[in-house]
Structures are given as structure tokens and as C-alpha cells.
C-alpha positions in Angstrom: -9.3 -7.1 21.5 -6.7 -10.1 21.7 -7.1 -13.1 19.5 -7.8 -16.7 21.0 -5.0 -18.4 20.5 -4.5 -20.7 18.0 -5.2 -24.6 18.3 -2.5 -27.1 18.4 -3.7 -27.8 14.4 -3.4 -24.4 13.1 0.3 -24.1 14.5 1.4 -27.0 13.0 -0.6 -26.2 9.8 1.7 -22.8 9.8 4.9 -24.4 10.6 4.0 -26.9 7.0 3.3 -23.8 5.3 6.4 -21.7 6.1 8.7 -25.1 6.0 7.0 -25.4 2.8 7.4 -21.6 1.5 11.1 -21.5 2.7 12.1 -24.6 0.1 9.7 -24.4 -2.9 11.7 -20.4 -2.8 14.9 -21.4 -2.7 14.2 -24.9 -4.7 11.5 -24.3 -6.6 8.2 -26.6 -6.5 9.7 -29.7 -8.4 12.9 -30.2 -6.4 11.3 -30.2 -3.6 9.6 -33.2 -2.1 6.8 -33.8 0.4 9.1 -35.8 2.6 11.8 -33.1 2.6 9.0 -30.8 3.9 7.6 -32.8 6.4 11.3 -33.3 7.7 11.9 -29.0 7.7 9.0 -28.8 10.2 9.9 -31.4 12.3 7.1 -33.6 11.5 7.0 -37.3 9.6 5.6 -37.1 6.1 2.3 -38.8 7.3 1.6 -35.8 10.2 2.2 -33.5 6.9 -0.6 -35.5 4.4 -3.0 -35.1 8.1 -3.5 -31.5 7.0 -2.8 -31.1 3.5 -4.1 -33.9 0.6 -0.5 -33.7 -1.0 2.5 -31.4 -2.5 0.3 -29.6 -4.9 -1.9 -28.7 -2.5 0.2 -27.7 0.2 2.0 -25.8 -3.0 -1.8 -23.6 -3.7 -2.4 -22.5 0.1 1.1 -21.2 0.2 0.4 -18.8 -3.0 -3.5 -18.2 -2.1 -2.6 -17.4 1.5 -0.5 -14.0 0.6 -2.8 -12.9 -2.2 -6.2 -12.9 0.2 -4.1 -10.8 2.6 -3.5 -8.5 -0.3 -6.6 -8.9 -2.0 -7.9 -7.9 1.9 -6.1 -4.7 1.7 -6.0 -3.5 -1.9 -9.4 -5.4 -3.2 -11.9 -6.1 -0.8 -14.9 -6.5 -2.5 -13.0 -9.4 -4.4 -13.5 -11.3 -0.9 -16.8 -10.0 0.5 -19.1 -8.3 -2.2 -20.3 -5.6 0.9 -17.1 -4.8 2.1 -16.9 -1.2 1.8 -13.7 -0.4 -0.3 -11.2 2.6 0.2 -10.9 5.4 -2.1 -8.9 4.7 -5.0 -6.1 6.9 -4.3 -5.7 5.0 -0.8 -6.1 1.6 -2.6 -2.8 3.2 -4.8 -1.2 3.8 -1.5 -1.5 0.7 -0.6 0.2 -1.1 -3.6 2.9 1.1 -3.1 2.9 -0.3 0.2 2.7 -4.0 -0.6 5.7 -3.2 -3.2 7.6 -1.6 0.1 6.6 -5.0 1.9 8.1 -7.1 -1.2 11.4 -5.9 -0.2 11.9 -7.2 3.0 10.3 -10.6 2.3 13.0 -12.1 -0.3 11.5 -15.3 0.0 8.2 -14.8 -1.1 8.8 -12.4 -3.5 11.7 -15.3 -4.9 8.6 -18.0 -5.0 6.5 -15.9 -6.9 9.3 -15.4 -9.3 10.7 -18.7 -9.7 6.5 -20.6 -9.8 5.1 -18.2 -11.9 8.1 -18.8 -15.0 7.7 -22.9 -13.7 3.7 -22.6 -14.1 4.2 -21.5 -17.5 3.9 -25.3 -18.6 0.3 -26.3 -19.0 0.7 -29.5 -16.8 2.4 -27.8 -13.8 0.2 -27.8 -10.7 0.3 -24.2 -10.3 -0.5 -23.4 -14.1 -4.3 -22.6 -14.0 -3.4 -20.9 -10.0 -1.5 -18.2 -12.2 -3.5 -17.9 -15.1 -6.7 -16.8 -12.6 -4.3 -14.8 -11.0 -2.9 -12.6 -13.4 -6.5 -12.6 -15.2 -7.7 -11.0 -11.7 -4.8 -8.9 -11.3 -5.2 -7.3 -14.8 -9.2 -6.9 -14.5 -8.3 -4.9 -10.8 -5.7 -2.8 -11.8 -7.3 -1.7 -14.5 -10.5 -0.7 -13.0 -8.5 1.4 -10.0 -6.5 2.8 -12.9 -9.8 3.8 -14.6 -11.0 5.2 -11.5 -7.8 7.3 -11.1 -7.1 8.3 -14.4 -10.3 9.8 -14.2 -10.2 11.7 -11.0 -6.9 13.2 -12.2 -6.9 16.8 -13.3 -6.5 17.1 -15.7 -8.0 13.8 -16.4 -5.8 10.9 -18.0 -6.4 9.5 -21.5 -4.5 6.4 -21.0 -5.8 3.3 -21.9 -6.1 1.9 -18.3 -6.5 -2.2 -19.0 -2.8 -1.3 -21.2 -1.4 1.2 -18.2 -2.2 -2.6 -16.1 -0.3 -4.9 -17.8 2.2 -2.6 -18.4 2.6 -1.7 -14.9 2.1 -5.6 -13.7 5.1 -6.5 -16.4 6.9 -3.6 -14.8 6.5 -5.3 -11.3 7.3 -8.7 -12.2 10.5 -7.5 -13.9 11.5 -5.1 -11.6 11.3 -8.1 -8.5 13.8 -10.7 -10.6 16.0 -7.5 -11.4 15.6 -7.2 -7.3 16.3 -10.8 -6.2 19.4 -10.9 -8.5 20.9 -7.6 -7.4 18.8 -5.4 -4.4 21.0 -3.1 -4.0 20.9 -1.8 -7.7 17.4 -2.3 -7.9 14.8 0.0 -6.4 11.3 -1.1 -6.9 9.1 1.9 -5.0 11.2 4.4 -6.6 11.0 3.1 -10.3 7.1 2.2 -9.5 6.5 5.4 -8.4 8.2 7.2 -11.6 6.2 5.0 -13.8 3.0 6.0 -12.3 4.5 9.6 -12.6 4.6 8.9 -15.9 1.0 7.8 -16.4 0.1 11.6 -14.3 -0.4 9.8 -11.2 1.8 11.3 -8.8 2.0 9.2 -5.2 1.6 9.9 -1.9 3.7 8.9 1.0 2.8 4.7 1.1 0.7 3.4 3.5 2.0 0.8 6.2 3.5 -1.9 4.2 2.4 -4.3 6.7 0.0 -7.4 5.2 -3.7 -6.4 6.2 -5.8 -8.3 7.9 -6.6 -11.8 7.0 -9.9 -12.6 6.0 -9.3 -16.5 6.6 -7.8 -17.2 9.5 -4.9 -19.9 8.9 
């Protein structure tokens, strides 16, 4: 079934975000003014404060928007309680696919890179954003690790909630590695050795498109 299309408000609401996701990547959150947004999507800076209360908040909807896509597709219980939720070695599947996804969206993947390090300061905006973030990526991981360590055979003895922040460290490192040099880098293929490692083998990765959307934007 085709979707309605979207109002007058929600264009211009995704033309702020992606004007605003194109310079906080390539300038970080700090260099970039409000102003300088507005002025990227072709609007004045009060059209830009009609949807969004200011920088910082324009600066959360941009990260929260891509993590409830994923969150959609790899945790869905996180976003509706009776969702029913794939099998764990789909969910696997799809965080390979999500990594294959990473690497042909340099922008994003250079946002998340250059915010999280900024967001490292107490004050920043974004600080708290990350530190719920990371705290929900580690508890998730860790629980699909449990689930699949278990199911392996033979079964895995690793410590899962260390196999997640290993493997979470492994990603974040691997993606500035990536931004500085692509073509050196290859993130499946060293995600999927170190999974290898753990005695979880991967399959071929699911579609590495986003998911659906939960909330519609």
C-alpha cells in the first residue's frame, strides 16, 4: 500500500534535518550555527526555530532519528514492548547489515564519530544523548550475544556483556579507521572475523537497507 504523502511541514522538517546532518558531519555541532542551517535549506532562521526549539534540539532528532530506525530493525521490543522480535541469529544478520549500510552513508557514520568524541564533555548538548545510548547499546548486545552464545554448539563460554563492549569498541574504531582511509579499511569483513572469533560464524547479511520507521518524520 502507498504512503499519503507527506504535508508541506514534514518536508520542510526533513530538508532542516538533512541541511542540518550534512554540516554538524562535516563541522561538527559547535561550528555550526542555527543561522548557517536555516540558510543550507533555503529557509530564514525564524522558518527553522517554527519546527525545532533551537540547535540542540534540532542536533538530538538528527541522532535519535537513525537509531529508532535501527532500534526498529535490530531491537524492536525497545520501541513497542509487544512487538514480536526476530530470532537472534537474524537480529546478527541484521547488524551485519546495518554495518554494510554504514559504508555507503559517510556522513552519518562521520557525525556519529566526530559528536560522540565532542559529547565526551559533560556540558555538551549531546553528552547525556550518548551516555543512554551506549548504556542501551551495551545492555542489547549483550543480551543477543547471550542468546547466541548459547544456541551455539558447542555452546560459548564468553562473557557476553565483555564480548559487547568489545565488539561496540571494535565498531567505533573500525568506522574512524574507515572515514580516514575506506579503502584500507573493511568493516564487515573484520566484524565478521571477530564474531568468528567469539564461535559465531555469520551468515550472508540481510538487506542493509534502514527498516521501517516507527515514527514517521
Amino acid at each position: 500500500m502507498s504512503q499519503e504523502p507527506r504535508t508541506k511541514g514534514e518536508r520542510t522538517r526533513a530538508r532542516i534535518l538533512d541541511s542540518a546532518t550534512e554540516l554538524f558531519s562535516r563541522h561538527g555541532f559547535t561550528a555550526v550555527s542555527l543561522r548557517e542551517i536555516a540558510t543550507h535549506a533555503g529557509l530564514t532562521h525564524a522558518g527553522v526555530l517554527h519546527h525545532f526549539s533551537g540547535k540542540e534540539a534540532l542536533l538530538l532528532e538528527v541522532l535519535s532519528l537513525r537509531d529508532r530506525n535501527d532500534a526498529a530493525r535490530l531491537f524492536p521490543r525497545l520501541l513497542d514492548p509487544e512487538a514480536p522480535e526476530p530470532p537472534p541469529g537474524e537480529r546478527l544478520r541484521r547488524l551485519i547489515g546495518v554495518i554494510v549500510r554504514n559504508s555507503g552513508t559517510p556522513g552519518l557514520v562521520s557525525l556519529y564519530a566526530r559528536l560522540s568524541a565532542e559529547a565526551s564533555e559533560p556540558g555538551h548538548p549531546a553528552h547525556d544523548y550518548f551516555v543512554r545510548r551506549y548504556a542501551r547499546l551495551r545492555t542489547e548486545v549483550a543480551a543477543l550475544l547471550a542468546a547466541l552464545f548459547d544456541a551455539a554448539e558447542p555452546p560459548v563460554r564468553a562473557d557476553p556483556s565483555r564480548t559487547a563492549q568489545q565488539l561496540l569498541a571494535l565498531l567505533d574504531g573500525l568506522q574512524v579507521q574507515w572515514l580516514l582511509e575506506p579503502d584500507a579499511v573493511l568493516m564487515e569483513e573484520l566484524v565478521r572475523d571477530f564474531l568468528a572469533r567469539c564461535g559465531l560464524p555469520t551468515a550472508g547479511a540481510a538487506p542493509s537497507g534502514p527498516g521501517p520507521d516507527p515514527v514517521s518524520d
